[in-house]
N, C-alpha and C positions, 0 to 999 in steps of 0.2 A: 253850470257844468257839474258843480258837486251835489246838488239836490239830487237828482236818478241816482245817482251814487249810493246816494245816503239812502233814499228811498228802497233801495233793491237791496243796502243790506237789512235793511230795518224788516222789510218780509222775511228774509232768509232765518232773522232772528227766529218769529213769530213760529216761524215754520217748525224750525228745531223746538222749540218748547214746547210747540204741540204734540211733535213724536214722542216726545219724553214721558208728556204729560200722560198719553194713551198707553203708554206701557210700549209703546215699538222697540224692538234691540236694533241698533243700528252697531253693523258691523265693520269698524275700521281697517280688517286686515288687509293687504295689500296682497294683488296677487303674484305669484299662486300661492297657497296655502302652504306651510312649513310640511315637511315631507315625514310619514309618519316612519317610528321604529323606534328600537331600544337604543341605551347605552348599551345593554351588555349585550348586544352585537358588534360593538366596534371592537376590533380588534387591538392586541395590551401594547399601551404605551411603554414608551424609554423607562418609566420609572417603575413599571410590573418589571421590564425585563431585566436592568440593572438596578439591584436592590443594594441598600446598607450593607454591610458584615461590619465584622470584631476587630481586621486587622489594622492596622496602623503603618500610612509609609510619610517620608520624607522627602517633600516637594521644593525645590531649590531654584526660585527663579532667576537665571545667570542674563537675561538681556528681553527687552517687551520687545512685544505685545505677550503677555501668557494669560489665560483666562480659566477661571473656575464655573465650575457648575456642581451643586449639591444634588445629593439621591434626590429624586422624587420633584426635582425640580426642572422649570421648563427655559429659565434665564440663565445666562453668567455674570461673571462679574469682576473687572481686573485685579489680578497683584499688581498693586503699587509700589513704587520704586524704594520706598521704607519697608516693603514687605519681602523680603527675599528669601525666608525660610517660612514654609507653614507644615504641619500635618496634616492628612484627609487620609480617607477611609476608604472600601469596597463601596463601589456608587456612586464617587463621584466621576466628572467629567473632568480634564486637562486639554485644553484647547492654546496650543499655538499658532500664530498667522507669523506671516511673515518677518522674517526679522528675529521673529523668537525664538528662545530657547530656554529650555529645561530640565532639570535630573530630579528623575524618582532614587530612590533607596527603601529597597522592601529589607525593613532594618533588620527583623525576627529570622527572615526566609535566605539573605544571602544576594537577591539579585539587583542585579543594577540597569537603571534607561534614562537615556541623555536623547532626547527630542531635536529637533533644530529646522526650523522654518513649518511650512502648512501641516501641525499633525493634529489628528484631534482625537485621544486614548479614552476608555472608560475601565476604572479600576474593579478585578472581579475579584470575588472570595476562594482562594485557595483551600479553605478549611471547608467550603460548601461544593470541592470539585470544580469550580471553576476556573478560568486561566485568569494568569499573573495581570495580563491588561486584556483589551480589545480593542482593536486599530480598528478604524472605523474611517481614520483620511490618514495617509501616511505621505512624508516629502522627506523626511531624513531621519534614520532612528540608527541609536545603537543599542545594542541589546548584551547581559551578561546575565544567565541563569542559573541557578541551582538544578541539583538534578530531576527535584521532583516538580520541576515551576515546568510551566509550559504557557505563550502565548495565540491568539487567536488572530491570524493576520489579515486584511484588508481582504475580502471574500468571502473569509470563512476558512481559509486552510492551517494547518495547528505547526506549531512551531516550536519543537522542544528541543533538548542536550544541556550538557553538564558543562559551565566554562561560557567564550568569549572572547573578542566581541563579533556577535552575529550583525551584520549592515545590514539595513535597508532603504530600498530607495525604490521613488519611484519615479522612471526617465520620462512615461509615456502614458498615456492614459489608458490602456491596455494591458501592462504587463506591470510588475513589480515584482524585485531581483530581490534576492538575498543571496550574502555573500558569509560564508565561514572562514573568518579570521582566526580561526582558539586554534586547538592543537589537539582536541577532540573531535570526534563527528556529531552532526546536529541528526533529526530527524524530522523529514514536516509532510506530516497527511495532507494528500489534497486528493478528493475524488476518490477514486478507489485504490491508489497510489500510495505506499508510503518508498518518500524519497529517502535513501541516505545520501547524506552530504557529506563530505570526509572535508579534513584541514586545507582550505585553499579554495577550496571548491565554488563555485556560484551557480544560480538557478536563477530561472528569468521564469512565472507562475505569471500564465493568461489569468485576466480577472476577467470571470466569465457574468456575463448577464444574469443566468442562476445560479451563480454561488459556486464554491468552491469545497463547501466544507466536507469533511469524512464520509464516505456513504458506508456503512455499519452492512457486514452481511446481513443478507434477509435469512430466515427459518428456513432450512433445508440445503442451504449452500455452503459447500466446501472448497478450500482455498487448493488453490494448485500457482506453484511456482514454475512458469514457463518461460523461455524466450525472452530472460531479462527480465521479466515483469513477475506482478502478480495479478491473479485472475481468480472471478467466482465464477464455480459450476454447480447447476442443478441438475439431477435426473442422473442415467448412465451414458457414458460417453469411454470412447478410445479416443487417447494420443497416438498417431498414426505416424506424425513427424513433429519432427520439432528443433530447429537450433537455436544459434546464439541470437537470431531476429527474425526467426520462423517456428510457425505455431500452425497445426495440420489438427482438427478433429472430425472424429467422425460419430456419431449419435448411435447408440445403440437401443436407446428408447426416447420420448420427447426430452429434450434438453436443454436450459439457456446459459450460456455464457454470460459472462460481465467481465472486463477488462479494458483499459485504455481509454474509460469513456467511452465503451463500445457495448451496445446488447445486443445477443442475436440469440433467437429463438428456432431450432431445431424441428423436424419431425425426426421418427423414428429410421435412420438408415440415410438420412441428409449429413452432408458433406462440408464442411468450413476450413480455408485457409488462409490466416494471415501469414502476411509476407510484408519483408521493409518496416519490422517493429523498430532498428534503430534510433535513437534518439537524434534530431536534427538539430545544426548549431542557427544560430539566430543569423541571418543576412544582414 
């Protein structure tokens, strides 16, 4: 039984050596072939988009699991139970899971955040315009800021005021509340909205599938305070009516609205009325 064996590799030998020998390329690759294109088509990773800076905060780890991640890096790696104070910088990652907890101290700037259970923050450079952190998974934060600090909340919605402490939490996979505890008012862009929040106050912020962050008027739009809100218009338009939850215009040349998460595009002499702007309370 083992002679054909041996026989049929002994040909296979013979065989291969002969391709060799005549110069044949024989090609190993496995199909299909690797899919052609660049790197620099792929779009910029964590570490383009959270870069180094200058500043320096004070990382305090009070109870594990906490975990670090350096700029530019794609791993973490635990504080150890001897390690309960360290420094880091703009770019790094703070990763808590369950159980854990942590406090930043942005020592220079005045603000303070205490973590506590599922969060996972990335530190930005204030001196580059960036925000104080970036929440990125949030389960229980407290927040105390300077006036010029501002943070980037779970979305993309911005979250600034002077004082503390701002809560947050998130109950639901859907929504995440923030609550004003200080004795000042906070202020948080989201969409084309900026909320105030007075002393007491809370907000419960859909986390939307695209994003939540500020939309920036476009060239040519003017702000009009209506109906409790604010709104961009472009072109020429009449306010025709308008109260405390009604909003009436009418177009006097092409025009679009923006407001409420809402666009509507006008011809000349077309008619729009919103009704029932009130704010609704959660069921």
């Amino acid at each position: 039984m083992t002679r054909p064996m041996q026989h049929r590799f002994f040909k296979s030998a013979v065989l291969l050596l002969g391709l060799m020998s005549t110069g044949c390329y024989i090609n190993t690759q496995r199909f299909p072939a690797p899919m052609p294109g660049s790197i620099e088509d792929l779009p910029k990773g964590a570490s383009e988009i959270f870069k180094a800076g200058p500043e320096e905060v004070l990382l305090m780890r009070i109870s594990d699991p906490v975990y670090l991640r350096r700029p530019g890096e794609n791993s973490s790696y635990p504080m150890h139970f001897h390690n309960k104070r360290t420094y880091i910088s703009p770019g790094y990652w703070v990763l808590c899971e369950a159980g854990g907890r942590a406090e930043l101290v942005f020592i220079t700037r005045g603000s303070e955040m205490s973590l506590s259970g599922n969060n996972t923050v990335v530190l930005g450079s204030p001196s580059r315009g960036e925000p104080l952190v970036s929440f990125l998974e949030v389960d229980n934060a407290t927040l105390s800021l300077s006036s010029n600090d501002y943070v980037e909340l779970v979305g993309g919605a911005l979250l600034s005021g002077e004082g503390g402490p701002f809560v947050l939490s998130h109950p639901t996979e859907e929504v995440l509340v923030l609550s004003n505890r200080s004795q000042a008012p906070a202020v948080v862009r989201y969409l084309d909205e900026i909320l105030d929040l007075a002393p007491g106050e809370t907000v419960h912020l859909p986390l939307l599938a695209a994003g939540a962050s500020p939309r920036e008027p476009s060239i040519g739009f003017k702000s009009l305070e209506a109906a409790g809100s604010r709104w961009s218009l472009r072109g020429t338009a009449s306010v025709v009516g308008q109260g405390k939850h009604h909003l009436d215009i009418i177009a006097d040349a092409d025009h679009e609205i923006r407001g409420q998460g809402i666009r509507v595009r006008l011809d000349k002499g077309e008619r729009v009325e919103f009704d029932d702007l009130s704010p609704k309370k959660a069921e």
